[in-house]
Backbone as a printed PyTorch tensor [residue, N CA C, xyz], in Angstrom:
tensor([[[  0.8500,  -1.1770,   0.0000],
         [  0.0000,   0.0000,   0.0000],
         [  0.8950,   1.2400,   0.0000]],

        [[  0.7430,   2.1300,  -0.8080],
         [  1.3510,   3.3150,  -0.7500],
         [  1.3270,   4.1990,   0.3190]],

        [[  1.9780,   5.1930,   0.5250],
         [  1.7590,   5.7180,   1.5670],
         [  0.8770,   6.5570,   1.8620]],

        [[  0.3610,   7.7110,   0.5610],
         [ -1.4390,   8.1060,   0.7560],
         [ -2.1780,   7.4380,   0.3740]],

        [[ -2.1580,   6.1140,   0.6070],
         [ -3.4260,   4.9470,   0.7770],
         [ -3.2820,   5.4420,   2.0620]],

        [[ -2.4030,   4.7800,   2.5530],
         [ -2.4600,   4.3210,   3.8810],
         [ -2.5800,   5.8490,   5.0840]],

        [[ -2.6650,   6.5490,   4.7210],
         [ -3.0450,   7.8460,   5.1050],
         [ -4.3380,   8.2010,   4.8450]],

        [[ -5.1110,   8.0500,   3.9180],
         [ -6.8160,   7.6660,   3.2950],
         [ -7.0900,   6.6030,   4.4650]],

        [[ -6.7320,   5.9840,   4.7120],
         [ -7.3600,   4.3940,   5.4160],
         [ -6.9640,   4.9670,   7.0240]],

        [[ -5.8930,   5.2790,   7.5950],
         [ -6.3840,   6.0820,   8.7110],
         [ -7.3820,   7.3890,   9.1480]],

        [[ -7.0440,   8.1400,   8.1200],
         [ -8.0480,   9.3640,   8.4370],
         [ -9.5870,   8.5940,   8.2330]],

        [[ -9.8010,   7.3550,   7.5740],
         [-11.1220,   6.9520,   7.6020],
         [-11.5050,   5.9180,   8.8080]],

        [[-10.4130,   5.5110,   9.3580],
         [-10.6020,   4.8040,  10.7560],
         [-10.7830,   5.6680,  12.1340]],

        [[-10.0590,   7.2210,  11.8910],
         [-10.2420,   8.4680,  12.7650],
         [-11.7700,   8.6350,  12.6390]],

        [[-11.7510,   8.9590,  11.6230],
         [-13.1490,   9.2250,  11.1430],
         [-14.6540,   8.7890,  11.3890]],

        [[-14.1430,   7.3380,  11.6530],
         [-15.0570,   6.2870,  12.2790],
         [-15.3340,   6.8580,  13.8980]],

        [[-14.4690,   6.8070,  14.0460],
         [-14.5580,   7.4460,  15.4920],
         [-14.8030,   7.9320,  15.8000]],

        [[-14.5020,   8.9250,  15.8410],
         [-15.0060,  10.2650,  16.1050],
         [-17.1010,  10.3980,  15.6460]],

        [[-17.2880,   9.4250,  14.6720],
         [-18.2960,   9.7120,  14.1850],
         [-19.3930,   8.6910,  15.0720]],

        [[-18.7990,   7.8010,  15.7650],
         [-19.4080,   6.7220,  16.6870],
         [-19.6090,   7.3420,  17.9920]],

        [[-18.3150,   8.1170,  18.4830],
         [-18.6900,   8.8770,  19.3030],
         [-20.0250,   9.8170,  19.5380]],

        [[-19.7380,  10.4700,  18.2450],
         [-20.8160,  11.6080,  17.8030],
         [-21.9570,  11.3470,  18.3940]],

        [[-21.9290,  10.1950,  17.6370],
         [-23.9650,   9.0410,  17.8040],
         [-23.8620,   8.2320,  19.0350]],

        [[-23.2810,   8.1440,  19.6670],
         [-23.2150,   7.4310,  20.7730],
         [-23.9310,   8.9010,  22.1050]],

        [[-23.3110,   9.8820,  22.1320],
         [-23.7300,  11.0280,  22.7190],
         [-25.1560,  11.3080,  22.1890]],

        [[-25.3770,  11.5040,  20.7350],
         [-26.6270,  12.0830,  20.5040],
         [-27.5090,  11.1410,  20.8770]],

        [[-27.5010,   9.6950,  21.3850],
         [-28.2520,   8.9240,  22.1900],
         [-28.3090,   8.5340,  23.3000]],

        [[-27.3460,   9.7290,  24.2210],
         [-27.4660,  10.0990,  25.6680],
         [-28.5970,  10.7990,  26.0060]],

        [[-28.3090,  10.9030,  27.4950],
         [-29.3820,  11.1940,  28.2280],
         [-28.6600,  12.7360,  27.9890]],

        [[-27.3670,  12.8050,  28.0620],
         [-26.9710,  14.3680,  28.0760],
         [-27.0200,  15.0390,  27.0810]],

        [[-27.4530,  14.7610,  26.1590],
         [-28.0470,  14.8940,  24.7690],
         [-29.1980,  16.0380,  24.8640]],

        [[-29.7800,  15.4630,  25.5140],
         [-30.6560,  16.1470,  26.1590],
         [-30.9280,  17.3880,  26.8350]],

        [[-29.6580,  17.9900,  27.8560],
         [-29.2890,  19.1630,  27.9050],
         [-28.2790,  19.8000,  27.1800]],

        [[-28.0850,  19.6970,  26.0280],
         [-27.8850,  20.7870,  24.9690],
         [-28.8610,  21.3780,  24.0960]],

        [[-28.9430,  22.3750,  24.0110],
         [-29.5880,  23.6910,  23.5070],
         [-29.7390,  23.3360,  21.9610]],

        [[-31.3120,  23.3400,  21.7300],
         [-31.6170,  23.0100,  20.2320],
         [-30.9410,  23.0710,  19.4250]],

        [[-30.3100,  24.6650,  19.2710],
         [-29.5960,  24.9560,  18.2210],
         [-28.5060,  24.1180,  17.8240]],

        [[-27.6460,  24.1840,  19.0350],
         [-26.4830,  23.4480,  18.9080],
         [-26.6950,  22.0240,  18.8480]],

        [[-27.9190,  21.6160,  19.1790],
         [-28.4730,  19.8820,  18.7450],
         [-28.3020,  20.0090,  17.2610]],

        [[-29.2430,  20.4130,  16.8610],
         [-29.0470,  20.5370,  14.8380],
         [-27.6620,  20.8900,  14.5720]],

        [[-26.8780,  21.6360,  14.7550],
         [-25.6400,  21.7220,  14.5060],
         [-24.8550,  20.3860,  14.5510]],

        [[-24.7480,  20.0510,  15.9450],
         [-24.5710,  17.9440,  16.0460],
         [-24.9490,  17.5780,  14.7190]],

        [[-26.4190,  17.3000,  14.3840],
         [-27.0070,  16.4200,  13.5090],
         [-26.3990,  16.8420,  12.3960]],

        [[-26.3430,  17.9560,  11.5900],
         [-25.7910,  18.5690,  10.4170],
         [-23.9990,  18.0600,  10.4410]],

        [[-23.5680,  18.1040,  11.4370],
         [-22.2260,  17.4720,  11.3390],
         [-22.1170,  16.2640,  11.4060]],

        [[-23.2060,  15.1070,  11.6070],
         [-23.2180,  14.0220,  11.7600],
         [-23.3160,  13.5700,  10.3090]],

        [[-24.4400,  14.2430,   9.9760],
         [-24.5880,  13.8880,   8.6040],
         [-23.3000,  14.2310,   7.3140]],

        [[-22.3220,  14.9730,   7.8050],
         [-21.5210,  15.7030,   7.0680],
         [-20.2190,  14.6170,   7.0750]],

        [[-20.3630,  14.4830,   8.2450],
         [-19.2990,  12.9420,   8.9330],
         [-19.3650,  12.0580,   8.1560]],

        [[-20.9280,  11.8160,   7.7230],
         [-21.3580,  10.4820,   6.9450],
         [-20.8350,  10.2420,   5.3960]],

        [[-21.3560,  11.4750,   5.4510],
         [-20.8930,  11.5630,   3.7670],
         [-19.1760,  11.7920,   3.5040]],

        [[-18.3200,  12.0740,   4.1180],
         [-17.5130,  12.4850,   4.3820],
         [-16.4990,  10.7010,   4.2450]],

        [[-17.2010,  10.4400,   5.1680],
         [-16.7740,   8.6930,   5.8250],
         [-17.1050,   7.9030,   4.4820]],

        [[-18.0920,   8.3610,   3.7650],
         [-18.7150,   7.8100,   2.5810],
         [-17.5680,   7.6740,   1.1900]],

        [[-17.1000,   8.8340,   1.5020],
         [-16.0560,   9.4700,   0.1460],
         [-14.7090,   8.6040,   0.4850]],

        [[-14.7020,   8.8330,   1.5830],
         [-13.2910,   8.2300,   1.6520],
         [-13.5230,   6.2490,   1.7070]],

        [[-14.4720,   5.5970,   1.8810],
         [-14.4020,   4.5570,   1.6220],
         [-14.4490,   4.0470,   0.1960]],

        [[-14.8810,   4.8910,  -0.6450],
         [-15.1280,   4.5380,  -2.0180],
         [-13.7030,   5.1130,  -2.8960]],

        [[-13.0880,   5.8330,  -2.1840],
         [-11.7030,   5.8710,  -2.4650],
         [-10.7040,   4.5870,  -2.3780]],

        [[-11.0620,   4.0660,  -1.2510],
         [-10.2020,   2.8330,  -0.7490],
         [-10.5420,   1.6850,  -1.2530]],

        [[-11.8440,   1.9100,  -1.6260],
         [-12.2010,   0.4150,  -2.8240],
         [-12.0550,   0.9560,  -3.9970]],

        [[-11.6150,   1.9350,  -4.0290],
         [-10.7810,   1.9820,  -5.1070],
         [ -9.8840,   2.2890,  -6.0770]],

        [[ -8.8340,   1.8270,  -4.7020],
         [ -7.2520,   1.9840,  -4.8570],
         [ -6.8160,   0.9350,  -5.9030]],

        [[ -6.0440,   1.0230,  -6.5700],
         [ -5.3130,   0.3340,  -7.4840],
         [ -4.8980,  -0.7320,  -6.9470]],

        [[ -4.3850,  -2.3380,  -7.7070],
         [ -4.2780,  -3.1570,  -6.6950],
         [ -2.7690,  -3.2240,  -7.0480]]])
């Protein structure tokens, strides 16, 4: 694997993370005391995460072999 593969394939394992986290909180109880606004802000970055997480996997399937 080259070396910006393998730089693609971590930032998408970071990525994971951070994005599990994300949803793991927005299905807290403390979820709950944050302020609407900044709730939709969460969700809009969740979704941004997704697509984001999206791009970079379809990169990695399809890396050259």
């Amino acid at each position: 694997m080259k070396e910006y593969q393998q730089r693609v394939c971590d930032e998408a394992l970071e990525l994971q993370d951070k994005l599990n986290k994300l949803l793991t909180f927005q299905r807290s109880f403390m979820f709950a005391d944050v302020p609407s606004l900044e709730q939709q802000r969460l969700f809009s970055q969740a979704k941004a995460m997704v697509k984001y997480y999206a791009i970079l996997c379809e990169r990695i399937a399809n890396f050259p072999e």
